[in-house]
N, C-alpha and C positions, 0 to 999 in steps of 0.2 A: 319407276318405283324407288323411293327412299328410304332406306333401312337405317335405324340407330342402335348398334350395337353395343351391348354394355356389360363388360364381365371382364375381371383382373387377370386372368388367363391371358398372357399373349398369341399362343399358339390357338385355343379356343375362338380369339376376335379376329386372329387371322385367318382360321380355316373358314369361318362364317363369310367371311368378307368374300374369298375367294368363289367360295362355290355359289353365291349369291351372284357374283363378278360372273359366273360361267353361266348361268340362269337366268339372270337380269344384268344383259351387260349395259343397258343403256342407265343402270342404276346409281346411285350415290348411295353408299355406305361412311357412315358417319360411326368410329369407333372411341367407345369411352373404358377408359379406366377402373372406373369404379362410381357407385351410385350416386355420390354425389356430385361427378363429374358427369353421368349421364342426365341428371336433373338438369344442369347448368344446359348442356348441350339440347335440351330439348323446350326449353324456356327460351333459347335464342332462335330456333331453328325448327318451332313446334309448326311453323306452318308449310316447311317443306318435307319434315318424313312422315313417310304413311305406315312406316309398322316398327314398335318397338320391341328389339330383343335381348333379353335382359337374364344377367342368372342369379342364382339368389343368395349365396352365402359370398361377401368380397367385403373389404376394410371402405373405411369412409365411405360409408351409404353402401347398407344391402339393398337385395330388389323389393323389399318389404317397403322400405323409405322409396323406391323408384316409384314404386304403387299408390302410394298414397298419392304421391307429387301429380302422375297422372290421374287418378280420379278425381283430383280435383280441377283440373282444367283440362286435360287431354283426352276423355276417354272415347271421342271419337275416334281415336287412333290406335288400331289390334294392336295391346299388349301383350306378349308370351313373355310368359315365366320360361324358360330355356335351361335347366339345370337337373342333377341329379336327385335334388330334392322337392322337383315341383310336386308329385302326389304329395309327398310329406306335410305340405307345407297350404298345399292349396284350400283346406279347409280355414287352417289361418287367415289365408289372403280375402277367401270368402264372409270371412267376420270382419273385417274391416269395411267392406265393400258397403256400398248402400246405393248404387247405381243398377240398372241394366248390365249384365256379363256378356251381353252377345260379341265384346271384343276385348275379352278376355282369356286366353287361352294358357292351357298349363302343360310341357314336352318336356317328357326327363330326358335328359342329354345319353344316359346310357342304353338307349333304344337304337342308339344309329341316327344316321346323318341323314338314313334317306323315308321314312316317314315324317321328318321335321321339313324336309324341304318340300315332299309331299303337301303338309300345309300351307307352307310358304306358296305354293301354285296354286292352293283352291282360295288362302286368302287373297291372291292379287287377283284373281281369275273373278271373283265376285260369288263363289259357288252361296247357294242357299242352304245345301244339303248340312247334313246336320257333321261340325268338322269336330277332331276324336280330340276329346277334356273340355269343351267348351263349358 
């Protein structure tokens, strides 16, 4: 499993990377900077990651701009919104939208580490059950 991680936080794209590393060690974690660097990276490389995660307030390209760049050609591939303003924000996101949302998903980051990694298991795992913000 291929993870694209994207948020200006150093310590945030490395703790993800990490515990992802402990979870999916046979995984490729691919870490961006900022939105517009996560667009680039997923434009060259959209056909090896299977799940993008992303936060949503960062300089040059929020997740707002990530979003849109995946709806338009990617949205086979579960986006999480991964920030402290995803409730905030998720209404937003859903007025842009004009897709299906089934891989779409919204985790505020001050919930803790381990109901997000919790999703991260039922999205790789294939679960059908209904996963929590879809």
């Amino acid at each position: 499993m291929n993870f694209l991680i994207i948020d200006d936080s150093d310590d945030a794209r490395e703790l993800l990377s990490f515990l992802l590393k402990m979870d999916f060690p046979e995984s490729i974690r691919v870490l961006a900077r900022s939105g517009n660097e996560g667009v680039s990276l997923l434009n060259e490389l959209f056909d090896k990651i299977q799940v993008i995660i992303c936060d949503y307030r960062m300089p040059d390209g929020d997740g707002l701009s990530v979003f849109k760049s995946w709806q338009q050609s990617y949205s086979h591939i579960p986006f999480i919104l991964y920030s402290p303003d995803a409730l905030r924000v998720r209404g937003e996101f859903l007025s842009h939208s004009h897709r299906d949302h089934r891989n779409l998903f919204f985790y505020d980051k001050t919930e803790g580490i381990d109901g997000f990694m919790d999703l991260i298991k039922k999205l790789m795992a294939g679960s059908e059950e209904q996963l929590p913000l879809a």
